[in-house]
C-alpha positions in Angstrom: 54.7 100.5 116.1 56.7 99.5 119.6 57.8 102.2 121.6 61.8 101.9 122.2 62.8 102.3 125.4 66.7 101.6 124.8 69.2 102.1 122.1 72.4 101.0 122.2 75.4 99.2 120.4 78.3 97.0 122.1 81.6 97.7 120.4 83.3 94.1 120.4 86.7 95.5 119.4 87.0 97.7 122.7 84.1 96.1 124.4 82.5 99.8 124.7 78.3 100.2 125.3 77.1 103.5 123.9 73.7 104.8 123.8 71.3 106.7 122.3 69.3 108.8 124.6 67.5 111.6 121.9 66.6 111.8 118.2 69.7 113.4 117.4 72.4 111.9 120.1 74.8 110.6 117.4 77.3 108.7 119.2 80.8 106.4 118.9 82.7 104.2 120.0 86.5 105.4 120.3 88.1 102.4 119.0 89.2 102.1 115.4 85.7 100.3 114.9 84.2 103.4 115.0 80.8 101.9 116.1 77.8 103.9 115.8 74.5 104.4 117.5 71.4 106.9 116.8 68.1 108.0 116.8 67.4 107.9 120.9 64.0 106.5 121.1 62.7 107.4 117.8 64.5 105.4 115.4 67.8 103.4 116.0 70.6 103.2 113.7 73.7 101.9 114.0 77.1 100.9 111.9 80.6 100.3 112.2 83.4 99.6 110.2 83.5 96.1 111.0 79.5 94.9 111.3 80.3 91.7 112.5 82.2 93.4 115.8 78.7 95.5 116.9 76.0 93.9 118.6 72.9 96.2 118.8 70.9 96.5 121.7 67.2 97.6 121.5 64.5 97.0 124.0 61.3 97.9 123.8 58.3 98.6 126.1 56.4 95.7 125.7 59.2 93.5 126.1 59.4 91.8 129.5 59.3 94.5 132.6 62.6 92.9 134.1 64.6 93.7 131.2 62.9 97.0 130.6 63.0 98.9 134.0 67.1 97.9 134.1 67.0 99.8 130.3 64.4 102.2 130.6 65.9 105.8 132.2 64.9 109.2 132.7 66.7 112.1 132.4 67.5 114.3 135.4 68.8 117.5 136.5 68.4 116.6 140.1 65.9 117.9 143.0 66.3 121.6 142.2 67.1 121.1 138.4 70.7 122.5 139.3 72.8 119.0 137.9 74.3 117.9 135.1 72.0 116.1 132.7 72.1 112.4 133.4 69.6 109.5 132.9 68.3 107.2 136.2 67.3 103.7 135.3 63.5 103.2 136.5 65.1 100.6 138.3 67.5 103.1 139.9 65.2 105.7 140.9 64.1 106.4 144.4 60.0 106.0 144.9 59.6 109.9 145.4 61.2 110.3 142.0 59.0 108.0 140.2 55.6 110.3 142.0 56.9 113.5 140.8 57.7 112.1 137.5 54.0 111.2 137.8 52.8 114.4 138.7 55.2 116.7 136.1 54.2 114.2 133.7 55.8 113.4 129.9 55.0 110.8 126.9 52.2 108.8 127.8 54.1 105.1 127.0 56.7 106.6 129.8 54.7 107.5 132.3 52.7 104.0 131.8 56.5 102.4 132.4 56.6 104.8 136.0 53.5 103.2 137.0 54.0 100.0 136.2 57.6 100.0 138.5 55.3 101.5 140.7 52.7 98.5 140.5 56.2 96.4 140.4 57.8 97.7 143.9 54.5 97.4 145.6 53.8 94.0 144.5 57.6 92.7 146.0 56.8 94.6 149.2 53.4 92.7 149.1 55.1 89.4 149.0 57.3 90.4 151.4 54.5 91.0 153.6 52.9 87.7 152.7 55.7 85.7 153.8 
């Protein structure tokens, strides 16, 4: 089964994105659409009252790495775990975040997609360096 990475619906009535981050976030839209979106990265379900005004957004691990390290995030309370809960794309996340995600560790398919933005920044510095 693929791993999803990304779980959201695009309200086209009041052009609203909401996502799914856990099993349980059960979220809407606030338009009269009432567009829905669950499951986080276990399942992903979605409705509305008007289908054909929703498009769903799912991405998945193997898709291609551009798409997934601007969709994939990690949750975050911050350097001394004293924030808000909020959710950094990979793309967004500062190299000594992506080591000590490394080293505190989590799901194997996520800490494959650390390493492999890992792999990613190093090889755009390397051809940096080539040049």
């Amino acid at each position: 089964m693929r791993q999803l990475v990304y779980n959201a619906v695009k309200c086209h009535e009041c052009e609203e994105t909401i996502v799914s981050y856990s099993v349980h976030d059960y979220k809407t839209c606030g338009c009269d659409n009432r567009a829905m979106v669950d499951g986080g990265l276990d399942y992903a379900r979605y409705g509305a009252m008007n289908m054909d005004k929703i498009t769903s957004i799912n991405i998945y691990a193997d898709d291609d790495f551009e798409i997934v390290r601007q969709h994939a995030t990690r949750g975050s309370r911050g350097k001394n775990n004293s924030l808000k809960l909020s959710y950094v794309k990979l793309c967004d996340m500062e190299d000594d975040h992506l080591v000590k995600v490394l080293e505190y560790g989590g799901s194997a398919w996520h800490l494959d997609l650390i390493k492999k933005e890992i792999d990613y920044r190093l090889s755009l510095l390397q051809k940096k360096l080539d040049k």
